[in-house]
N, C-alpha and C positions, 0 to 999 in steps of 0.2 A: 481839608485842613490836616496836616501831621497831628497825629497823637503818639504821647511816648510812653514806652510801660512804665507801668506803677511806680517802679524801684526806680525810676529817675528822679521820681518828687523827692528819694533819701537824698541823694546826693546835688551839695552846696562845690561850690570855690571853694579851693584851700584858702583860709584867710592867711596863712603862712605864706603860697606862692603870690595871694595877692599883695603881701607885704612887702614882700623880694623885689617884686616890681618895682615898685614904690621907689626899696631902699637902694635900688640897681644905678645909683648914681655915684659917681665917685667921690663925690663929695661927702658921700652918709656915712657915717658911722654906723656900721650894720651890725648889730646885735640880734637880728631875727630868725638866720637860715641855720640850721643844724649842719654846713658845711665844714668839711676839713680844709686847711692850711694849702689852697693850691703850690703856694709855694715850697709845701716837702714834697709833692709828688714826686716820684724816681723817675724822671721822664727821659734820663739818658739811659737808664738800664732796663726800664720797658724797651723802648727802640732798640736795645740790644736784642731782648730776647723776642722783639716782633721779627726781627733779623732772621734771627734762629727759626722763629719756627716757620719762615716763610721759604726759607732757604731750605730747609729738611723735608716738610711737608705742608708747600704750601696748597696744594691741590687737595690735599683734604681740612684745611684751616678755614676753605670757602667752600667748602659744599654742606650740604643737612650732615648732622650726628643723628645719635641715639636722645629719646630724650630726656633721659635721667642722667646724662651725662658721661663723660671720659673717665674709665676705670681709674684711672693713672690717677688723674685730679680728683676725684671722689675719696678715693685712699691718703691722697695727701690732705685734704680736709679731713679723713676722722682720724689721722695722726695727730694733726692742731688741735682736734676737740680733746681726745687724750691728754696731749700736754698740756693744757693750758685749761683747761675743765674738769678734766677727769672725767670722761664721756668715754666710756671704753664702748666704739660700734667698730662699722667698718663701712668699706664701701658701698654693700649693698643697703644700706640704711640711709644711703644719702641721695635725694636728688637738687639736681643743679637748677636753681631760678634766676631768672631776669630781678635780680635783686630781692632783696626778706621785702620789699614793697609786693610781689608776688607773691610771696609766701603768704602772706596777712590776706590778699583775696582769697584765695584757693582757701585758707582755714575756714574762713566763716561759711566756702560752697561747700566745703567737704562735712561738716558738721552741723550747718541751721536751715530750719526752714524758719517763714515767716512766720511772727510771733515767740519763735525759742528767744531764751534769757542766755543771754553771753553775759558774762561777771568781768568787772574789771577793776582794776584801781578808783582810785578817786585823787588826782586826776589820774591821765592815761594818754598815751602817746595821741596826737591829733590824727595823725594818720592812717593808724590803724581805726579807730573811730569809721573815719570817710571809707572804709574799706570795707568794714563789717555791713555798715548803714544797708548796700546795696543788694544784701540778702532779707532789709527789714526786721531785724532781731528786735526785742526789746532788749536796755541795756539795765543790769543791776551794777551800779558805783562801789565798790566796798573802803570803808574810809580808811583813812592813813596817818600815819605818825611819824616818826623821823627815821622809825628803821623800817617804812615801808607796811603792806597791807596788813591790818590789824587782823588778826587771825582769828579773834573772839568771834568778831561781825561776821568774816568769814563762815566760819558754821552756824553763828543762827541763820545765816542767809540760803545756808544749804540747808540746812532740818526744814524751811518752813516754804520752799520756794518751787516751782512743778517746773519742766521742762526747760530745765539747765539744761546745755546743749558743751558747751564751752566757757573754758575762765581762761583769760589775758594779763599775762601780767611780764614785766619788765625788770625781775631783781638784781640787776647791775646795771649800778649808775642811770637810775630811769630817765625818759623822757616822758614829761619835761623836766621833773622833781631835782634829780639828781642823786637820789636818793640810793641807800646799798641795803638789800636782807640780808642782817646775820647771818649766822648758819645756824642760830636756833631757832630763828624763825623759819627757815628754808625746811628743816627736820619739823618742826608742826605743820606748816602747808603740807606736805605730802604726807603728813600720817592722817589728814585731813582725805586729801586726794585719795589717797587709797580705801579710807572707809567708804566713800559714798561715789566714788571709779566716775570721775567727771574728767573729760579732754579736756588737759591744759596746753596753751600756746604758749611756750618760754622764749620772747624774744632777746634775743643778745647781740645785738650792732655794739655794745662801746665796750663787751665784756673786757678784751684786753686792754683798755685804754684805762689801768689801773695806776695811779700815779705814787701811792704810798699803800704801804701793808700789804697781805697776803693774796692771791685770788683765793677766790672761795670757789668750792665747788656748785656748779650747775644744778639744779632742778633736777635735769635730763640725767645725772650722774646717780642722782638716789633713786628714780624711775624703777622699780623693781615689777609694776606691772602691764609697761607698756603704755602708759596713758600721756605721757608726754612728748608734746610736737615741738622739738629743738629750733629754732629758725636765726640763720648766721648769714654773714654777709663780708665782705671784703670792701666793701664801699669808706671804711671808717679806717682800716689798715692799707688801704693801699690806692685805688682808687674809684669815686661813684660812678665815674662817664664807664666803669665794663660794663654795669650793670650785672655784677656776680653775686647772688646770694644762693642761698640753702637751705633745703625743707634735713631736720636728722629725724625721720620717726619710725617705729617697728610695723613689719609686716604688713598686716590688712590697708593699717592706716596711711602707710608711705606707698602702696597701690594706687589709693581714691585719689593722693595728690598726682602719682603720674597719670590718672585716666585724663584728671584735669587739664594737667601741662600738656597732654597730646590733644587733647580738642581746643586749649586756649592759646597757645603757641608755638606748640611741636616740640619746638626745644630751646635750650639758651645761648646765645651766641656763639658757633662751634669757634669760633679764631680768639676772641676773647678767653674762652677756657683753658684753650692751648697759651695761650701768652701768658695769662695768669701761673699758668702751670711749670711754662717754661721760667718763670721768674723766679717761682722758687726753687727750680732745681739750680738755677744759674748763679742766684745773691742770697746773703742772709734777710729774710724775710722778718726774724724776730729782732734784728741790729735796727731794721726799718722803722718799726714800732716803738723801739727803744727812741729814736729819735723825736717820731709823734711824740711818744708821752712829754719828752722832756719840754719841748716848745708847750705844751696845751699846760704841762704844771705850773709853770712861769706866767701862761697867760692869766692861768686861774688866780694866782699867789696874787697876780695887781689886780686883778678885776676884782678880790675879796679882799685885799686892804685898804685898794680905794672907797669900796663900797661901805667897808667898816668907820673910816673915816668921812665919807660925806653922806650919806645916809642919816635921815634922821633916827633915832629910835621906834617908831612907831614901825618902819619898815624891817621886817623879819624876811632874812634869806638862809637858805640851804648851804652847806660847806661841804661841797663835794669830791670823795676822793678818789676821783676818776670823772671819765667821760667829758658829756660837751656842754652840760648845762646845767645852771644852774636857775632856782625859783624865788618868785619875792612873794611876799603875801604884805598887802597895804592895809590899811584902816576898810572897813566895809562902804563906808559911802563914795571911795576914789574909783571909779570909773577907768579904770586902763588903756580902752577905747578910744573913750576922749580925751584922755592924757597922750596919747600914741601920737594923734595930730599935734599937740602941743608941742612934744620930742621932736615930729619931723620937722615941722616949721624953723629948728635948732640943730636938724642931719643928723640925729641921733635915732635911731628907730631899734625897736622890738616886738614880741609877737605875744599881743596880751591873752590871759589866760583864761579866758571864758571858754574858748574852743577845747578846752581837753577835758571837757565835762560833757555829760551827755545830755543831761538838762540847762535848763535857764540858768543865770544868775554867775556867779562867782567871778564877776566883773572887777573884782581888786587885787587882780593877780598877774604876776610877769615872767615870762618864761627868758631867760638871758642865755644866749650861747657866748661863751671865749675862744674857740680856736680859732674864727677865722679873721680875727683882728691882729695888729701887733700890740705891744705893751702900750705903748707911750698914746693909741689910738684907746686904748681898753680903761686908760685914767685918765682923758678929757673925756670918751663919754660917758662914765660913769658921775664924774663931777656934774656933768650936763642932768641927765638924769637926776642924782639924787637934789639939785635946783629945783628941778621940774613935779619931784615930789613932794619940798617941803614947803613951792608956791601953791599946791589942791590939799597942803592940812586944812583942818580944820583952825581959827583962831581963840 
């Protein structure tokens, strides 16, 4: 008879991708995937510059690289973190991953063994979750408020807790939340971080998908003692199918990630990095983004005025200024779950939020994305929805 190791019993089905499935008809109203707007993809000015760098050098576009990556593209990644973060590295601080989906494995092989405490929000991206599971960590939840991880909980949880290993956390526009840390909360975490020197994972897929107000500065930017593992991605600014993301971290640390990526994949797409790279030598990359934001602000604007209009009061959601989702929080006894079959039966579907918790329970909760719908699809099914909510009140 097959037997599998241990760390197979951590890992479930994404109930995300089993939702996708699901919602993969074209009749649905899909509010469940974290997808971007296929329809902004630059798909004439990629095939330009797959042109380009096939025509230049295509012969080295399809053989092995290095596995940290093309100096050229690595240095144009910590120019972007510079601008747009204030992450002053360079390129030998960066290695190139098969997307921050990569990245999130290799953190929890590089820093846990079975039994370590990884900290996280409460909730916390779903996916990083299924990512960590696989090295069997315990998880500690640290709870949350509107401007993100409570910082109080934060340190009694480190004064009183042994074999912290790693903390996880999302401070722009998280997933699912949508939530944004100050910058005085961002200046307590790390005066936090620095007393008691615990590896943080600062993930940033929607940082520039900021639709109003200032960017704030990165985690990685106040990092004065190296303890911060930056992880970027291009999947959200241009597009998921390269599979390009980014470990940013110092020294020792951004070593253990490339022993990884040489024993778990060599390296990340050598023709991908080039095309990436030639695109943005070729077009404005930040006009590109300007364009995302303004589509995703719009969708956000109806998908939160409908909601404020058809929504009962009982239903509390998030008002997000940026990124790709938004959260609901229902009455305690509404089941989301079983509300979701209710939704599909109606081609409305979403991705309830019992999954971005580490334990049991919190079954009255809804994780909503807007980009990948248009308007006028984002206020029929939000109408559908908030029906579907005020048929499981209570009378």
């Amino acid at each position: 008879m097959v037997q599998f190791s241990s760390r197979m019993s951590q890992l479930k089905g994404s109930a995300i991708r089993e939702l996708l499935a699901l919602a993969n008809k074209p009749e649905v109203l899909s509010f469940a995937g974290g997808m971007p707007a296929p329809e902004l993809f630059p798909v004439y000015k990629i095939k330009a510059a797959t042109d380009a760098v096939l025509d230049e050098q295509g012969r080295v576009a399809l053989q092995y690289s290095s596995t940290n990556g093309f100096e050229h593209f690595r240095q144009q990644i910590a120019d972007r973190m510079e601008a747009k973060l204030n992450i002053k590295t360079s390129a030998d601080n960066i290695l190139v991953t098969s997307g921050s989906q990569q990245g999130l494995d290799y953190s929890a092989r590089v820093f846990c063994d079975k039994g370590d405490v990884v900290i996280i929000e409460s909730p916390s991206y779903l996916g990083a979750l299924n990512a960590f599971k696989a090295c069997e960590p315990n998880f500690v939840a640290i709870p949350t408020d509107g401007d993100g991880m409570i910082m109080e909980e934060l340190e009694k949880v480190l004064a009183t807790t042994e074999n912290v290993k790693m903390i996880y956390v999302i401070p722009d526009f998280q997933n699912p939340s949508g939530r944004t840390w100050p910058l005085e909360r961002r200046k307590q975490f790390m005066d936090i971080i620095n007393k008691y020197e615990i590896p943080v994972v600062e993930d940033n897929p929607y940082g520039e998908l900021r639709f109003e107000g200032e960017y704030l500065p990165a985690l990685k930017s106040m990092d004065t003692k190296g303890l911060v593992v930056f992880l970027g991605t291009f999947s959200k600014i241009l597009a998921p199918g390269y599979r390009l993301g980014w470990v940013c971290a110092d020294g020792e640390i951004l070593q253990k990630y490339n022993f990884l990526a040489q024993a778990a994949s060599l390296q990340a797409s050598t023709e991908a990095q080039l095309v990436v790279s030639k695109f943005i030598d070729m077009f404005d990359l930040d006009e590109h983004v300007a364009t995302i934001k303004e589509c995703y602000r719009k969708r956000r604007d109806v998908m939160m005025a409908t909601m404020e209009r058809e929504f009962p009061p009982e239903a509390k959601f998030t008002h997000p200024n940026g990124g790709l989702f938004t959260w609901v929080e229902l009455p305690e006894y509404i089941n989301t779950n079983e509300m979701a079959k209710q939704c599909l039966a109606r081609n409305v579907a979403y991705v309830p939020g019992d999954g971005f918790f580490p334990d049991a329970g919190h079954n009255n909760c809804i994780r909503l994305n807007y980009s990948c719908m248009p308007e006028e699809k984002i206020e029929k099914g939000m109408t559908i929805l908030g029906e579907v909510i005020k048929a499981n009140l209570k009378k």
